[in-house]
LUMGU-543136 format. One line per 10 residues: for each residue x, y, z of N, C-alpha, C, O. Coordinates in pm, 1 decimal. Example, Ala and Ser with C-alpha at 12.3 -4.5 7.8 and 13.67 -1.06 7.14 Angstrom:
% residues 2
1319.0,-569.0,780.0,1230.0,-450.0,780.0,1320.0,-330.0,780.0,1423.6,-331.9,846.5 | 1285.0,-225.0,708.0,1367.0,-106.0,714.0,1290.0,3.0,787.0,1340.9,113.8,803.9
***
This chain:
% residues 183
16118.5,-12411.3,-4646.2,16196.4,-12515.8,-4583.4,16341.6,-12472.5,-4578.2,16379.3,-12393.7,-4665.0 | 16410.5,-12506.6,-4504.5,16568.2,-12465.6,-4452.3,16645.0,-12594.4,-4436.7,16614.3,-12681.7,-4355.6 | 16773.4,-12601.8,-4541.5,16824.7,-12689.7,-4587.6,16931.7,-12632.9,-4489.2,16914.5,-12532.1,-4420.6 | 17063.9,-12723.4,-4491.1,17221.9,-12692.7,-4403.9,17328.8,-12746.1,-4492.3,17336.1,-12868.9,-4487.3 | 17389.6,-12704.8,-4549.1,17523.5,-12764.4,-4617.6,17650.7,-12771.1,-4504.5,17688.8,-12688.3,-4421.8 | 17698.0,-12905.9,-4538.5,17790.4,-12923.6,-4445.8,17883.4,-12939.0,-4486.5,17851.9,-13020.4,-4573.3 | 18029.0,-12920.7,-4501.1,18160.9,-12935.0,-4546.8,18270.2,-12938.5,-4462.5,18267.5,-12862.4,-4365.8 | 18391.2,-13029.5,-4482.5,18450.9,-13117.9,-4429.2,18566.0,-13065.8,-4484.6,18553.5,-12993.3,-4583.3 | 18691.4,-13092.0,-4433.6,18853.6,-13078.9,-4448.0,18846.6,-13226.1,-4532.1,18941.9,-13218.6,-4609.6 | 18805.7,-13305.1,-4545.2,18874.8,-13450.1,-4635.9,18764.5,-13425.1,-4765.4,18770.5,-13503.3,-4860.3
18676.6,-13327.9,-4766.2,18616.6,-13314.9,-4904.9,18473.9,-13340.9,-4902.0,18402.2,-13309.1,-4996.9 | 18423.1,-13405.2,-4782.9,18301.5,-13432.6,-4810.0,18185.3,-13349.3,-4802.7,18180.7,-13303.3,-4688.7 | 18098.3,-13312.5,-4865.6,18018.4,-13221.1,-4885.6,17874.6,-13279.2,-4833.2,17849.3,-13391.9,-4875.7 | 17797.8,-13232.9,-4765.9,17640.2,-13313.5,-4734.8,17513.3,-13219.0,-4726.7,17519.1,-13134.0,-4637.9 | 17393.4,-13220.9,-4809.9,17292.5,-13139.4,-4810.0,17197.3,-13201.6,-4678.0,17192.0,-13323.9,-4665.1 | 17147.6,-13141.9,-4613.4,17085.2,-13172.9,-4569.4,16935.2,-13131.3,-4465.5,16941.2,-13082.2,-4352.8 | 16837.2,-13158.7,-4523.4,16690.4,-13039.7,-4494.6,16680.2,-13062.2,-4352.6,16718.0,-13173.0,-4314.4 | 16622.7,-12953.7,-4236.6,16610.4,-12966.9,-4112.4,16528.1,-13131.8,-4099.8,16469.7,-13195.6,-4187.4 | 16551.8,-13163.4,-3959.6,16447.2,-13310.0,-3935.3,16571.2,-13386.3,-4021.1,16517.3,-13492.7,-4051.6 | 16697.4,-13389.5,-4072.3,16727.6,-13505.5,-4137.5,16836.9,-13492.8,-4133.3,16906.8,-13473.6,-4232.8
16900.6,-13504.9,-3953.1,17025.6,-13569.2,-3891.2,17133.8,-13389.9,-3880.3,17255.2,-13380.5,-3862.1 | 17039.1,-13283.0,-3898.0,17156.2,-13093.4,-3849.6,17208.7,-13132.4,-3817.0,17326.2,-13152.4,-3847.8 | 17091.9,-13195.7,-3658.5,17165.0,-13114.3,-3528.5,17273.2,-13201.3,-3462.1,17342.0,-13172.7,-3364.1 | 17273.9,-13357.8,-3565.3,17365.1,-13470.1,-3518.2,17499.1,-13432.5,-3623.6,17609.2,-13477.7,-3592.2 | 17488.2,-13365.9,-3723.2,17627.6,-13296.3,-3790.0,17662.7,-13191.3,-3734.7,17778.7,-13185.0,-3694.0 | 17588.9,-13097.8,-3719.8,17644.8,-12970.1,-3625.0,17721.1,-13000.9,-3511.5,17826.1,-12940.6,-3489.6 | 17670.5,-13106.2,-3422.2,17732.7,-13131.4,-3315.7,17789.4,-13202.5,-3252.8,17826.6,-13187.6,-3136.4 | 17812.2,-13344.2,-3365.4,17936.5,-13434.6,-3299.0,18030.7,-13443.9,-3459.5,18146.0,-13486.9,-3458.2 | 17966.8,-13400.3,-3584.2,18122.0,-13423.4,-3693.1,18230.4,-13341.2,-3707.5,18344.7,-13378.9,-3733.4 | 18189.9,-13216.2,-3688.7,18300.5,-13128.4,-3666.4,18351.0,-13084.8,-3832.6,18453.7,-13099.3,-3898.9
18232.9,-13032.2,-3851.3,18240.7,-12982.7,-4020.7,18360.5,-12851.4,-4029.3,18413.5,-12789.3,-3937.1 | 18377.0,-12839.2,-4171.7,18476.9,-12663.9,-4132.9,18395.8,-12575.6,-4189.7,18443.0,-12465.1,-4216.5 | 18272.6,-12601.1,-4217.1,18157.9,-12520.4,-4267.8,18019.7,-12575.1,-4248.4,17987.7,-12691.5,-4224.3 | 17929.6,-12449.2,-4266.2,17813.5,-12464.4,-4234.7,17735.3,-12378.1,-4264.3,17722.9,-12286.2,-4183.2 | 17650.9,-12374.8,-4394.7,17600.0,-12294.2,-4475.2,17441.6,-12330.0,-4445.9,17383.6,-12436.8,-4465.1 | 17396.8,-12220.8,-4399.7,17225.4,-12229.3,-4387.3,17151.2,-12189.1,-4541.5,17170.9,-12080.4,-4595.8 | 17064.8,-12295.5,-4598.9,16997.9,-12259.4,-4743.0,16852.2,-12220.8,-4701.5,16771.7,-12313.5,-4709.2 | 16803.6,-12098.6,-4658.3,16687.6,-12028.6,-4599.0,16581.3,-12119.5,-4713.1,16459.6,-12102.4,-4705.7 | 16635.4,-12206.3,-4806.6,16497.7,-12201.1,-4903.2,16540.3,-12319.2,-5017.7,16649.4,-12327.0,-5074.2 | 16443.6,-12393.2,-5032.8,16512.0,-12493.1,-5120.7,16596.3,-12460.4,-5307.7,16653.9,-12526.3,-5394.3
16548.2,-12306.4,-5281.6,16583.1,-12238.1,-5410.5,16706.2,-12196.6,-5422.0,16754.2,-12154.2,-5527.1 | 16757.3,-12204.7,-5329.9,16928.2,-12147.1,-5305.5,17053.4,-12221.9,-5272.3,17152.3,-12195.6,-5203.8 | 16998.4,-12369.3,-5376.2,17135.1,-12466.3,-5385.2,17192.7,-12447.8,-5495.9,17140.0,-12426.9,-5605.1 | 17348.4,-12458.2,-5458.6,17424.7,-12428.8,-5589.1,17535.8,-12483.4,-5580.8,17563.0,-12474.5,-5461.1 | 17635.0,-12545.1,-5641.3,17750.7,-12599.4,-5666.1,17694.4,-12748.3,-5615.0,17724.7,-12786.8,-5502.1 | 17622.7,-12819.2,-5690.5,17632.3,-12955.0,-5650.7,17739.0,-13068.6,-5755.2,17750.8,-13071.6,-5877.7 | 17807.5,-13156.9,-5643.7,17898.7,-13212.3,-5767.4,17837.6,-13381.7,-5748.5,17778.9,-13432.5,-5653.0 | 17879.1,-13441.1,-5882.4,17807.3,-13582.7,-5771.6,17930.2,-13641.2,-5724.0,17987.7,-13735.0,-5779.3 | 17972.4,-13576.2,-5608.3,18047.1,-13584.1,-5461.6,17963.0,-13567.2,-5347.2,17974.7,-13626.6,-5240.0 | 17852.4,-13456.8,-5387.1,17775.9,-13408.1,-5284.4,17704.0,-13512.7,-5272.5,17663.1,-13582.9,-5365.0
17677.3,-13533.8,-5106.5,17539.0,-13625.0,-5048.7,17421.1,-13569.5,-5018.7,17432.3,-13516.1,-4908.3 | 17301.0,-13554.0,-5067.4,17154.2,-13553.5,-4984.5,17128.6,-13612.4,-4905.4,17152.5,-13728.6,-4938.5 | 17070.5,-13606.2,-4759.4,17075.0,-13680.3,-4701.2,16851.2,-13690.6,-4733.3,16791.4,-13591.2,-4774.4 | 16820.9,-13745.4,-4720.7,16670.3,-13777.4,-4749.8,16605.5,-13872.5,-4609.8,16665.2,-13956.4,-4542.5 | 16455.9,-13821.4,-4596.6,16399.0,-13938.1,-4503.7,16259.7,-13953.8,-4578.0,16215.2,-13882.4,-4667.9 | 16205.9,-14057.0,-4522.8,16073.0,-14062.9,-4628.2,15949.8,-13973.5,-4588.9,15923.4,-13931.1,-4476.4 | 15881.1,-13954.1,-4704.1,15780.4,-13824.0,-4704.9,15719.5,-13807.2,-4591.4,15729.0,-13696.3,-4538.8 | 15661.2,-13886.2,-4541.6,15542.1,-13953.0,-4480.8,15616.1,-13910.0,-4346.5,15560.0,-13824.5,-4278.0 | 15759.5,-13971.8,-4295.6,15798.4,-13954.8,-4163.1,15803.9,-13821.6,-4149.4,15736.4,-13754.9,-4071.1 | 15909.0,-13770.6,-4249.1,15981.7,-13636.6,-4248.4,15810.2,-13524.4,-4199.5,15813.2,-13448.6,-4102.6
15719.9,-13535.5,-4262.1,15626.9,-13447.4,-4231.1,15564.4,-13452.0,-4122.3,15501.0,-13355.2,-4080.3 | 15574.7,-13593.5,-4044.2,15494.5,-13650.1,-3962.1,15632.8,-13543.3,-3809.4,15600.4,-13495.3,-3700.8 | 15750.0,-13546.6,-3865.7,15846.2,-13527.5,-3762.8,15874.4,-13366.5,-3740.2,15933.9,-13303.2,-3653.0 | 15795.2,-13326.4,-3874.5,15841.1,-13180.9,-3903.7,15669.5,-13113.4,-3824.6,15676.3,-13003.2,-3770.1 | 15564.7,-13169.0,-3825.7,15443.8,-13134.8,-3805.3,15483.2,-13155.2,-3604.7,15423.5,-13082.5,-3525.3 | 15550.8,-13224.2,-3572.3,15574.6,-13282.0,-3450.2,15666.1,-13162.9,-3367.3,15651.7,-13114.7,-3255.0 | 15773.0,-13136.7,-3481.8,15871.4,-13048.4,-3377.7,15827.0,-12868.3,-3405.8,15870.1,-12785.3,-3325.8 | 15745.1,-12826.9,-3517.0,15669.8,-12704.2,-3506.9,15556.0,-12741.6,-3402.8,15560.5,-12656.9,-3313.6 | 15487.7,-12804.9,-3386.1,15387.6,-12795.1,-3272.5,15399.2,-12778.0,-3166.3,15338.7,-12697.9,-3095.0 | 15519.8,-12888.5,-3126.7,15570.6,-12880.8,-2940.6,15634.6,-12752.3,-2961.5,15625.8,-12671.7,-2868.9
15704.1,-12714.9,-3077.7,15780.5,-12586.1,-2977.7,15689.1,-12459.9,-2988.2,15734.5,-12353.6,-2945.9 | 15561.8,-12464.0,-3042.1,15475.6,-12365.9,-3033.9,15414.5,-12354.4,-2903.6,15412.4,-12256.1,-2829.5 | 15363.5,-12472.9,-2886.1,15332.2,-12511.1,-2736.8,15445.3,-12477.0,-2621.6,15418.0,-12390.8,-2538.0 | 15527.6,-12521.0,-2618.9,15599.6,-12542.3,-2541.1,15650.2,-12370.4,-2537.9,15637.4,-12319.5,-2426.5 | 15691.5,-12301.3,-2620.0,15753.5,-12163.9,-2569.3,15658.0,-12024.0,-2600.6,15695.9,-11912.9,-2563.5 | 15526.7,-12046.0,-2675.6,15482.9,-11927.9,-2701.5,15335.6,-11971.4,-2715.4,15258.2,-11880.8,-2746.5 | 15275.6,-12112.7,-2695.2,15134.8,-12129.1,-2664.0,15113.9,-12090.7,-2837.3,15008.8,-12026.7,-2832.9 | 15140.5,-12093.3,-2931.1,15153.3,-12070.7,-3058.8,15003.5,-12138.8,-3158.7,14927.6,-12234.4,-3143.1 | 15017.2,-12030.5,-3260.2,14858.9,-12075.2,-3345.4,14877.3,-12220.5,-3357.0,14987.5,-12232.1,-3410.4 | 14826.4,-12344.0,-3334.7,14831.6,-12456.8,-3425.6,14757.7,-12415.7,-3585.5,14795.3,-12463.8,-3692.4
14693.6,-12358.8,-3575.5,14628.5,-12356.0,-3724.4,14699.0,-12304.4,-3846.0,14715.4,-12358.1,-3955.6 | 14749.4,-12148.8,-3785.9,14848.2,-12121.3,-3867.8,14988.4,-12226.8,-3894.3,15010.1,-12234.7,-4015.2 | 15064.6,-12290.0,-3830.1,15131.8,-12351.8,-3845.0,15135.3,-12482.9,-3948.7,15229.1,-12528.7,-4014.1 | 14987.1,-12527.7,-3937.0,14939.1,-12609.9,-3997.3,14922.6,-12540.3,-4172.0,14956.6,-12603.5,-4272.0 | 14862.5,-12397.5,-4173.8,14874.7,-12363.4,-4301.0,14965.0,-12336.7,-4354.3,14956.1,-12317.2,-4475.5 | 15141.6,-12318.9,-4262.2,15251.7,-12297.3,-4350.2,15296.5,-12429.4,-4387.9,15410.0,-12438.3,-4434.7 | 15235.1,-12520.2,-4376.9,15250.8,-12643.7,-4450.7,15200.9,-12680.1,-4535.8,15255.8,-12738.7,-4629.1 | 15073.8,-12653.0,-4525.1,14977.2,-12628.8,-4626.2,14995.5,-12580.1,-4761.0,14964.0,-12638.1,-4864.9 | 15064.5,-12436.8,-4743.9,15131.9,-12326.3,-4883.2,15259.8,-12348.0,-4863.8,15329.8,-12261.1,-4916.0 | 15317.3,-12430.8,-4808.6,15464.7,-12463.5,-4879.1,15581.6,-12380.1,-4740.3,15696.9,-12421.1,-4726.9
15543.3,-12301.9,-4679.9,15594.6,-12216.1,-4609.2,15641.6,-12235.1,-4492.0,15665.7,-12138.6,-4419.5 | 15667.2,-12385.2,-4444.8,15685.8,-12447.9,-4312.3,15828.2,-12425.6,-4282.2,15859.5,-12364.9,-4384.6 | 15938.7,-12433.0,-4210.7,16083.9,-12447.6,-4233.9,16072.3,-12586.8,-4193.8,16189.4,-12591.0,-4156.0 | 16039.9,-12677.4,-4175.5,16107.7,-12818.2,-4134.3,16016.1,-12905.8,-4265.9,16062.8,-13019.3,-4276.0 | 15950.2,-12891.9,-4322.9,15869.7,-12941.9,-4439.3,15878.9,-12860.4,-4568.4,15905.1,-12740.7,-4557.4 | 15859.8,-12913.7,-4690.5,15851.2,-12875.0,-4836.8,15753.7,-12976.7,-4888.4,15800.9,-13090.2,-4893.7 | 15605.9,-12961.6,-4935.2,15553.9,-13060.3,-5089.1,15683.1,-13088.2,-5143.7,15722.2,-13203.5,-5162.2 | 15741.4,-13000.5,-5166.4,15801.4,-13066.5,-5352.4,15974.7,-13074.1,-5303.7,16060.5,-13063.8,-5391.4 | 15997.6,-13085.1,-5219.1,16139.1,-13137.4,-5179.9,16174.1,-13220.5,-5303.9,16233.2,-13166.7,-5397.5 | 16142.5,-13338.9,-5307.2,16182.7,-13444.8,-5353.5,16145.2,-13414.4,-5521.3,16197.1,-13486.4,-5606.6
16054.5,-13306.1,-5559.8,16029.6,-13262.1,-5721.4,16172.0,-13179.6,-5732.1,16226.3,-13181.0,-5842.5 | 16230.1,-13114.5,-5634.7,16344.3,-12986.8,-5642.5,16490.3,-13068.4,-5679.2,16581.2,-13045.9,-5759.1 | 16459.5,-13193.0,-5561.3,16597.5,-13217.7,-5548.9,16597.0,-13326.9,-5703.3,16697.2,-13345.3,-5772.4 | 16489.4,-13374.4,-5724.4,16531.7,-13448.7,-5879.0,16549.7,-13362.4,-5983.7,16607.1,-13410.1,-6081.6 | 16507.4,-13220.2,-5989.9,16558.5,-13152.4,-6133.4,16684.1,-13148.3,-6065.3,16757.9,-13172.5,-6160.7 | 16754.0,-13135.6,-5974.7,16892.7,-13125.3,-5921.1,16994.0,-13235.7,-5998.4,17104.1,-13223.8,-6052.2 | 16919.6,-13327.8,-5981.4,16979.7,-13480.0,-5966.9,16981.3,-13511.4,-6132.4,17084.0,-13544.0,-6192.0 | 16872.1,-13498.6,-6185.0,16894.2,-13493.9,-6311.9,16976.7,-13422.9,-6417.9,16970.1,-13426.1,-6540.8 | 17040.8,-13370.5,-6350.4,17139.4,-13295.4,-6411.8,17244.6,-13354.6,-6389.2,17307.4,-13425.4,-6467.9 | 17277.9,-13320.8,-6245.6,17395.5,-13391.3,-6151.9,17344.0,-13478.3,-6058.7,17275.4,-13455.2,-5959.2
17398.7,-13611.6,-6117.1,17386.0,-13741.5,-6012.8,17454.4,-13693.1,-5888.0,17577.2,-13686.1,-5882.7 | 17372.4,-13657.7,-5782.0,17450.7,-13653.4,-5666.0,17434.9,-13756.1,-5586.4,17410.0,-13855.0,-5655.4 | 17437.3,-13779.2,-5480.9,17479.6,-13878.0,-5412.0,17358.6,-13866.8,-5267.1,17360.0,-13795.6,-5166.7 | 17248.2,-13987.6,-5322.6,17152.2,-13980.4,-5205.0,17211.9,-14089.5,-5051.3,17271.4,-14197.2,-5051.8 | 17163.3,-14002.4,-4933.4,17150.7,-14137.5,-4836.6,17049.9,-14086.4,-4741.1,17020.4,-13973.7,-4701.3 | 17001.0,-14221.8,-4714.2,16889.1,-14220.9,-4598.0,16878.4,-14194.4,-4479.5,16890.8,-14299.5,-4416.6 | 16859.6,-14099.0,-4404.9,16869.8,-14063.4,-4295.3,16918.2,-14161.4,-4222.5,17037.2,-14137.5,-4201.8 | 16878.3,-14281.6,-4162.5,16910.9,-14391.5,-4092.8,17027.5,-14445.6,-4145.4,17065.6,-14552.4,-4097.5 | 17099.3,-14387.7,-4244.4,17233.3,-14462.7,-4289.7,17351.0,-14359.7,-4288.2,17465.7,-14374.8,-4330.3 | 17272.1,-14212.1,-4207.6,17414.0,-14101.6,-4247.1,17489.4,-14122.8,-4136.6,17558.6,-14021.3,-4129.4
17516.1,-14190.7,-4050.4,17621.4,-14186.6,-3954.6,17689.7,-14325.8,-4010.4,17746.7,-14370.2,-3910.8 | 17712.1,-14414.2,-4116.2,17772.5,-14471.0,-4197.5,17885.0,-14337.3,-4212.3,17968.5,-14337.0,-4121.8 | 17894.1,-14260.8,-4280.8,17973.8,-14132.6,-4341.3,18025.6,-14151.3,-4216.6,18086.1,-14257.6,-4230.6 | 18040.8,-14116.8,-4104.3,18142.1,-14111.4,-4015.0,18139.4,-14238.1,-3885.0,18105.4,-14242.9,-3766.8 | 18187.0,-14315.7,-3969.5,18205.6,-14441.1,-3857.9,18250.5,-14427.8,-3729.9,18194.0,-14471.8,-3629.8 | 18346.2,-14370.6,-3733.6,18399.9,-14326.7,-3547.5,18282.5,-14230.7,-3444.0,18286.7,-14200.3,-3324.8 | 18188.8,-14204.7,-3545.2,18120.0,-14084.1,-3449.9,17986.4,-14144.7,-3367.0,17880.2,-14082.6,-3371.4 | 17993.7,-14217.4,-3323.0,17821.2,-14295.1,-3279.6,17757.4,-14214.8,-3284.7,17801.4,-14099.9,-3288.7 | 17623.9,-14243.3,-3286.8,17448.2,-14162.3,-3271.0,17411.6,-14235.8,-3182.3,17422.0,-14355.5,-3155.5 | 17352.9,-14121.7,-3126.3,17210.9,-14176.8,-2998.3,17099.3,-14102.2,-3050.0,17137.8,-13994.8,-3095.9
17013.2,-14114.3,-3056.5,16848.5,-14115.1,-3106.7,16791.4,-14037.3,-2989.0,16716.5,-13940.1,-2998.4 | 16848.8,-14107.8,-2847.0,16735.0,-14038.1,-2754.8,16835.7,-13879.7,-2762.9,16766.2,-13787.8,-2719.6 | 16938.9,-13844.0,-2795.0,16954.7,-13712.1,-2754.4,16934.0,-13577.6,-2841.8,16985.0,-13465.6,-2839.3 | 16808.2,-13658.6,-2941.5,16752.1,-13559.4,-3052.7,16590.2,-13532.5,-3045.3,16532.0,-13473.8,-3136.4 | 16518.1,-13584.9,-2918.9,16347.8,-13631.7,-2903.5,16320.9,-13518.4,-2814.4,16219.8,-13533.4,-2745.8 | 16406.6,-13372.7,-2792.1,16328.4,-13285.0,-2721.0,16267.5,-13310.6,-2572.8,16151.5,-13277.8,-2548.2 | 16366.7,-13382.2,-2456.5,16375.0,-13401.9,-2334.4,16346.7,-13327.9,-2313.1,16229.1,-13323.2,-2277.2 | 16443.7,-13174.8,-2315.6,16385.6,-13061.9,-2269.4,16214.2,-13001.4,-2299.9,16183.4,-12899.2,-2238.5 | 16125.1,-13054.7,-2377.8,15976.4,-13003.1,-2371.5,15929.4,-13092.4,-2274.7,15938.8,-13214.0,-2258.0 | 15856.4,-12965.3,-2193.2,15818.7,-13040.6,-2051.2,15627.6,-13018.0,-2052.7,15552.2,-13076.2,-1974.7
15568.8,-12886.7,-2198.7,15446.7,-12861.3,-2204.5,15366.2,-12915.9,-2280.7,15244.7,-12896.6,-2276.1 | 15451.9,-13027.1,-2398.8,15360.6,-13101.1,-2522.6,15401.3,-13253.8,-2483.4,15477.1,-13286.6,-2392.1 | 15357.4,-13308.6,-2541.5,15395.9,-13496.0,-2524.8,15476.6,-13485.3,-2650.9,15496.5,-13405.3,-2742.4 | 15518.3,-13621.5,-2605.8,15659.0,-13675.6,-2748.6,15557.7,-13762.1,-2803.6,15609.5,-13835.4,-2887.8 | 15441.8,-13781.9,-2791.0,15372.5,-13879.8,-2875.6,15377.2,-13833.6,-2981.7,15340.2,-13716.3,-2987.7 | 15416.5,-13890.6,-3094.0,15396.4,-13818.7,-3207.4,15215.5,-13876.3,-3252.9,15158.5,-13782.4,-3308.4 | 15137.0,-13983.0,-3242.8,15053.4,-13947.3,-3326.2,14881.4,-13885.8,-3190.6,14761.8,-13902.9,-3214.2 | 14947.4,-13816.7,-3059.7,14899.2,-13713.3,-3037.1,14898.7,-13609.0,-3094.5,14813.0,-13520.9,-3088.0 | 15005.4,-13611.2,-3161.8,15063.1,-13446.3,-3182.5,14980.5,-13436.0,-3349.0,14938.6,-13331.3,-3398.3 | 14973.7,-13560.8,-3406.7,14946.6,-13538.5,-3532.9,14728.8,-13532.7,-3517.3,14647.0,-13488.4,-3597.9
14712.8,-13583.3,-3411.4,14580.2,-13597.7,-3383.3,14507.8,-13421.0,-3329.8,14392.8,-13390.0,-3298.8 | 14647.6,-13329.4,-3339.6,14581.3,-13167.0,-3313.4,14579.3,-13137.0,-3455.0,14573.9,-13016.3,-3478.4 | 14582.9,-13237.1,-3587.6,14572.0,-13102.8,-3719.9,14461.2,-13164.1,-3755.6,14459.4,-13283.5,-3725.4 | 14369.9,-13124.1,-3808.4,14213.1,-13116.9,-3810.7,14214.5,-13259.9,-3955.8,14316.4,-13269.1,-4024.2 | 14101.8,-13349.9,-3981.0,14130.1,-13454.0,-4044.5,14153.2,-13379.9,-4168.0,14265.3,-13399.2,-4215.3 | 14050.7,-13271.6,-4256.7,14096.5,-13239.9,-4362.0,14242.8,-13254.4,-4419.7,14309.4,-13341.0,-4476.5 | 14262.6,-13085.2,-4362.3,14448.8,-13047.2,-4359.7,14528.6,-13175.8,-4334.9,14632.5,-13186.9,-4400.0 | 14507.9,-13238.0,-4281.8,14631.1,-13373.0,-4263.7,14603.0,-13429.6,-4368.2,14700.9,-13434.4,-4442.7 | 14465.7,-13500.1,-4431.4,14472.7,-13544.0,-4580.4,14531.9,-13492.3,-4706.2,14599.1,-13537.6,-4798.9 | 14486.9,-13395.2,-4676.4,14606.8,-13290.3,-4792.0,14717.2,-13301.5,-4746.7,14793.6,-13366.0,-4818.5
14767.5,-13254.8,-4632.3,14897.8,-13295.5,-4661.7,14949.7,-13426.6,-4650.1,15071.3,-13419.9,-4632.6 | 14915.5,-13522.7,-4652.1,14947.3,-13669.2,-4685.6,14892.1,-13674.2,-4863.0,14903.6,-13761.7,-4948.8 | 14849.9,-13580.8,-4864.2,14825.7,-13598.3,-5056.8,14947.9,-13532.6,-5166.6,14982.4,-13545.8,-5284.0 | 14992.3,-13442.4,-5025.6,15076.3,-13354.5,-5119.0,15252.5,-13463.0,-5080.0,15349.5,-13452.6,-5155.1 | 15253.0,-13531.3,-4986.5,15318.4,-13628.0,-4943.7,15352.4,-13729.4,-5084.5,15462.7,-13757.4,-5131.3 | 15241.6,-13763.8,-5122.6,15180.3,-13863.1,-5212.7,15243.3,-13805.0,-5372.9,15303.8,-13845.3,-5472.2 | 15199.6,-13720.1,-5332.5,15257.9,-13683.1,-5470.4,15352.6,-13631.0,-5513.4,15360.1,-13640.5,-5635.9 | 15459.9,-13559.1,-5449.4,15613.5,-13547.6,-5430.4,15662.6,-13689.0,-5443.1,15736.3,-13731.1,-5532.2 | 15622.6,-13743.2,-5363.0,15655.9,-13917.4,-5366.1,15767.7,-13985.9,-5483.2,15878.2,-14038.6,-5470.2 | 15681.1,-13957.2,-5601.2,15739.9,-14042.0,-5724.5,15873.8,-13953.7,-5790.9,15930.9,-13979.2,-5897.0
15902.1,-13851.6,-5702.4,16025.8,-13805.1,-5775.8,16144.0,-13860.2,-5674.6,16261.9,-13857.4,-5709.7 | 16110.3,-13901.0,-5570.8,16235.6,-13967.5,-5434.7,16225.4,-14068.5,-5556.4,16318.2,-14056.8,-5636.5 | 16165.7,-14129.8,-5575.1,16149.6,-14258.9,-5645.2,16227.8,-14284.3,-5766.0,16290.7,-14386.7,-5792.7 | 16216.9,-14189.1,-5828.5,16299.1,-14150.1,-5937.9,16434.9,-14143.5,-5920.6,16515.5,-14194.7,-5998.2 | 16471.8,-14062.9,-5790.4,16678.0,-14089.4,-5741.4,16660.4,-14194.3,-5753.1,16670.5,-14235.2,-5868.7 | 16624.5,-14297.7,-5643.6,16681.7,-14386.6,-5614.3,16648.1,-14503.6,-5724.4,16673.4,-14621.1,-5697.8 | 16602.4,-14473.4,-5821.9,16585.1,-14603.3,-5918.3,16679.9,-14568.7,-5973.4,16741.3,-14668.3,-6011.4 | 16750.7,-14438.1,-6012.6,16833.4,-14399.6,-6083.7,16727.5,-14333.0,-6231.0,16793.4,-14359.2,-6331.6 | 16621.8,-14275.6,-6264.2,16530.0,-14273.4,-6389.3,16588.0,-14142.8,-6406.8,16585.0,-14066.1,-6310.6 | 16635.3,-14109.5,-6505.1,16639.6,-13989.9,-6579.0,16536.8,-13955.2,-6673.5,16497.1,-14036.7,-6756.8
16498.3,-13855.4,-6665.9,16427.1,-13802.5,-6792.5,16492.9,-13668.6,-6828.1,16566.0,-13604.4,-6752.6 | 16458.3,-13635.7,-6949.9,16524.6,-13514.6,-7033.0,16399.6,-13388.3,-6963.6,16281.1,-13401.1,-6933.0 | 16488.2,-13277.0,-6959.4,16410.6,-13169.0,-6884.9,16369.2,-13061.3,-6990.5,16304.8,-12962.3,-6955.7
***
């Protein structure tokens, strides 16, 4: 999975995993940095200043299974199966199982600072969002349906990964209750 750190001239710092608001920081906040994390293993300097930005399991995979498919389709007629197994072993870039297991040993250390996808353009009040100019207009060879798109991964593989969904689960759960445990 491929995270983006974003940093700001007034201090503000924001993590944030593909599928959960890049390409709306890359291109209307006007960061003075922009650090690509190839891997959820290669975060470092978190202060609790820093924001995560988070979406829930269930969507985030449903959105990440959505935008690897069309663009397989759409530019290279691409394996669905294989694609489906780099989700499977962890190996997807727009999905992680254990996102939410990574980012709580994070958090448990250092309270950083979660927000919900649907609340990160709060952080910059002057900047509006539009929704439709992130849904891939330009794919003209797959549908935007998303639960077409989820109806090409075979019933197994989608149960698993709604299991592995399931079970990452209780560590999001854990930020936002605030639960610490000793590591």
């Amino acid at each position: 999975m491929v995270l983006k750190r974003f940093r700001y001239k007034n201090g503000l710092d924001i993590i944030a995993p593909l599928k959960c608001g890049t390409r709306w920081l890359e291109n209307e906040t006007n960061p003075t940095s922009i650090e690509e994390l190839s891997t959820i293993y290669k975060i470092e300097n978190l202060t609790k200043n820093t924001y995560w930005v988070y979406r829930g399991g269930k969507e985030h995979l449903e959105s990440a299974l959505k935008t690897e498919i069309r663009t397989a389709i759409e530019f290279d007629g691409g394996d669905i199966d294989a694609i489906i197994n780099s989700f499977l072993n962890g190996t997807a870039t727009h999905w992680s199982p254990i996102l939410f297991n990574y980012m709580y040993n994070h958090w448990n250390r250092i309270e950083f600072k979660v927000i919900e996808l649907n609340h990160l353009s709060n952080l910059f009040t002057d900047i509006p969002y539009d929704p439709n100019n992130y849904n891939m207009n330009h794919y003209h060879n797959s549908t935007d349906v998303t639960s077409t798109i989820i109806e090409m991964v075979n019933t197994d593989s989608l149960n698993k990964l709604y299991s592995m969904v399931e079970n990452d689960k209780p560590y999001l759960t854990k930020i936002l209750n605030k639960e610490h445990n000793l590591i």
